[in-house]
Structure formats: C-alpha cells, structure tokens
C-alpha positions as CSV (number, residue, x, y, z in Angstrom):
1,X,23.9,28.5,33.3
2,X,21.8,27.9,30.3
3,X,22.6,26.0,27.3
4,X,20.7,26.8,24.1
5,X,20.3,23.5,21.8
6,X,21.4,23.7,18.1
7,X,18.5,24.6,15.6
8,X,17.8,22.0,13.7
9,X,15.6,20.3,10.8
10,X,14.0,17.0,11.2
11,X,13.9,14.9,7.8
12,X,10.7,13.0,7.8
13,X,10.2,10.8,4.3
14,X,6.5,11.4,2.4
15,X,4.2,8.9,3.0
16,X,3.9,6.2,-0.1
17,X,0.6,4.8,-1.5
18,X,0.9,1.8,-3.7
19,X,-2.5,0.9,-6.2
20,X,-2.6,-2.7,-7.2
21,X,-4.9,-5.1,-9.5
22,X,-6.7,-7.1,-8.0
23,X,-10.3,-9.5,-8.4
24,X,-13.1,-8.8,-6.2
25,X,-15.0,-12.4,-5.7
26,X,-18.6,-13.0,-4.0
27,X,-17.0,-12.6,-0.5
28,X,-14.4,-10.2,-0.5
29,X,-11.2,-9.5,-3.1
30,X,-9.1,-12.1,-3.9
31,X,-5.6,-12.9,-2.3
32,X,-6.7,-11.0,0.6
33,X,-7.5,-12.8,3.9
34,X,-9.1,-10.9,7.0
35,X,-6.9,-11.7,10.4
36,X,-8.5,-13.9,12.9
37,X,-9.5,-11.7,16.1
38,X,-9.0,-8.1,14.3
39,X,-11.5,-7.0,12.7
40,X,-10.8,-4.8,9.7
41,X,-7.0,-6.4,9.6
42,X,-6.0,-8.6,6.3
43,X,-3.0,-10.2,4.7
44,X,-2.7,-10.6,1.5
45,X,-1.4,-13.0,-0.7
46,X,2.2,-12.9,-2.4
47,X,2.8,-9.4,-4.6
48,X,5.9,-9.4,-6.7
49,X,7.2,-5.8,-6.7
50,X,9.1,-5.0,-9.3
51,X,11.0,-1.5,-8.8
52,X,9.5,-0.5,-5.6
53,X,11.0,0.0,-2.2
54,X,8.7,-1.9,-0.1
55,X,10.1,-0.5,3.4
56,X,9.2,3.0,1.9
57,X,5.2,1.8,1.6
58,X,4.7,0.9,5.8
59,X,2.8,3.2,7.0
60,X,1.0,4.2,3.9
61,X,-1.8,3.3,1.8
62,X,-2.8,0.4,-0.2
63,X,-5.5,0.8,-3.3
64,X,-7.2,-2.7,-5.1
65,X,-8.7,-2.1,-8.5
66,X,-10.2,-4.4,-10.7
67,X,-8.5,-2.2,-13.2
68,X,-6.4,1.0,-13.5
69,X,-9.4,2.6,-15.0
70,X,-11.7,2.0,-12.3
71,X,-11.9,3.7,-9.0
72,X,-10.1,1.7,-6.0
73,X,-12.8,-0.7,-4.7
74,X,-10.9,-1.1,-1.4
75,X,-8.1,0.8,0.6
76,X,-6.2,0.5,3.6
77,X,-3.5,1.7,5.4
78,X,-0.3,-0.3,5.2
79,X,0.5,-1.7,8.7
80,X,3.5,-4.1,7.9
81,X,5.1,-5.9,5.1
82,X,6.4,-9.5,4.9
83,X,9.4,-10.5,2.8
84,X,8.5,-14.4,1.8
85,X,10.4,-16.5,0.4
86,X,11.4,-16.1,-3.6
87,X,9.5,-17.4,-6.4
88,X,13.1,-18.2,-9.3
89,X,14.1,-14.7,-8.6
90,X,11.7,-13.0,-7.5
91,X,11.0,-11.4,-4.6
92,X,7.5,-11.7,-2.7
93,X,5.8,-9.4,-0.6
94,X,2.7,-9.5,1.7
95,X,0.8,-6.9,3.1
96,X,-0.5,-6.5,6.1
97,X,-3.5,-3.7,6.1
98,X,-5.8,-2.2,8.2
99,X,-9.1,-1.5,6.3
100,X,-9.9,2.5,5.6
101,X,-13.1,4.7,4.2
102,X,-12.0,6.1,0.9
103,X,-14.2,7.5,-2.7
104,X,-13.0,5.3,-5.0
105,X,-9.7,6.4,-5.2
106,X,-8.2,6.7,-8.8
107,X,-5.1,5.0,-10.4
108,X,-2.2,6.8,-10.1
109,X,1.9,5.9,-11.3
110,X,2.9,3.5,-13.7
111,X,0.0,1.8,-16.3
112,X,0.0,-2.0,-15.3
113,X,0.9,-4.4,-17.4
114,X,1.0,-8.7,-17.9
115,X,4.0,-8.9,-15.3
116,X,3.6,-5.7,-13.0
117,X,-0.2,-5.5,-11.5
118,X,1.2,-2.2,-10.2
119,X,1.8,1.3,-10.8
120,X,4.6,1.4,-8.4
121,X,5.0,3.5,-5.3
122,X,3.4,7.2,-5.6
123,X,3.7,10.0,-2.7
124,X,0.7,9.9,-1.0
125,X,-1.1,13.4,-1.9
126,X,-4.8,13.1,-1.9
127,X,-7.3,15.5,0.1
128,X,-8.1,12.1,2.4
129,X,-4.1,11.2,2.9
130,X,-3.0,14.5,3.5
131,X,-6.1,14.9,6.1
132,X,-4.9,11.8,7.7
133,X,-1.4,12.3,8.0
C-alpha cells in the first residue's frame, strides 16, 4: 500500500551580509588576523554589535571599508561567530571568515556613526551573493 507524504514548504531564512569600518595597514586590515594552517581563513578582533542578530550573519557575508563611501576593500564569507566576553555591557563578537573575490562592494544599511562602525545586518542581494547561494 502506498502512503503519499504531506506537501509541504520548507522555511529557509535569507542570507545576511554585514559591512563594517575598518583600517587597512601596510600588511593587511587591522583587527583581522589570518588562521595559522588555513590559508585565506581570519579572525577578527572584538566587534560590538549593536542591534544585530549575530546568529542570523553565519553563513553570510562580511564587507571592510575604510568608509561607508568607499567600495568594500575586502569580503568574505562568514564561517562562525564567537561570543567573547563583555566589555561594561557590551556584548563582543568575533568573526571567523573565509576570504572571497568581490568588486568593491558598496555600503549598504544603516550610515555608521562614532559608536556603531556598522550598518547592521542587510539581506544579502547582490548579483555575486545571489550567484553564490
């Protein structure tokens, strides 16, 4: 006897991209570190991330600008994120990324300010995300 399985529709969440300030220097950007033994792996320093739902970024894509008016000067795909412990109150995250190709991606959310170096997390809709996904 056959059984016939219940139609149904799988929920899958949009990916996230999140674009943040940060300093290139001589060798590299700043607060970024590569991972001993994997090339094209880093982890970054601390990022305090104010209104964002960090869980909701694995997976997607990370942007560094020296500003929000300048094309991204590096990008990567978000492999993990690290809760570390508080600054006062504040929560600290660090990302762990694996190095991509991009065009200079532009800024895209929120316009940064003194005490958020981000725009907050954006659906990840460019021609290169969606072709990636």
């Amino acid at each position: 006897m056959k059984q016939r399985l219940a139609a149904h529709t799988v929920m899958t969440r949009p990916t996230k991209a999140i674009h943040l300030i940060c300093h290139s220097t001589k060798l590299g950007w700043r607060d970024l570190n590569p991972v001993v033994g994997r090339p094209g792996v880093f982890i970054s320093s601390a990022w305090i991330l104010k209104d964002v739902d960090h869980h909701s970024l694995v997976g997607g894509y990370l942007y560094l600008h020296e500003t929000s008016y300048r094309g991204a000067g590096f990008a990567a795909r978000i492999l993990r994120i690290d809760t570390l412990p508080p600054k006062g109150n504040q929560l600290r995250f660090a990302f762990i990324v694996e190095r991509i190709k991009q065009n200079g991606q532009r800024w895209r959310g929120r316009t940064p300010s003194q005490t958020r170096h981000h725009g907050g997390a954006v659906d990840a809709n460019f021609p290169d995300e969606l072709a990636a996904a």
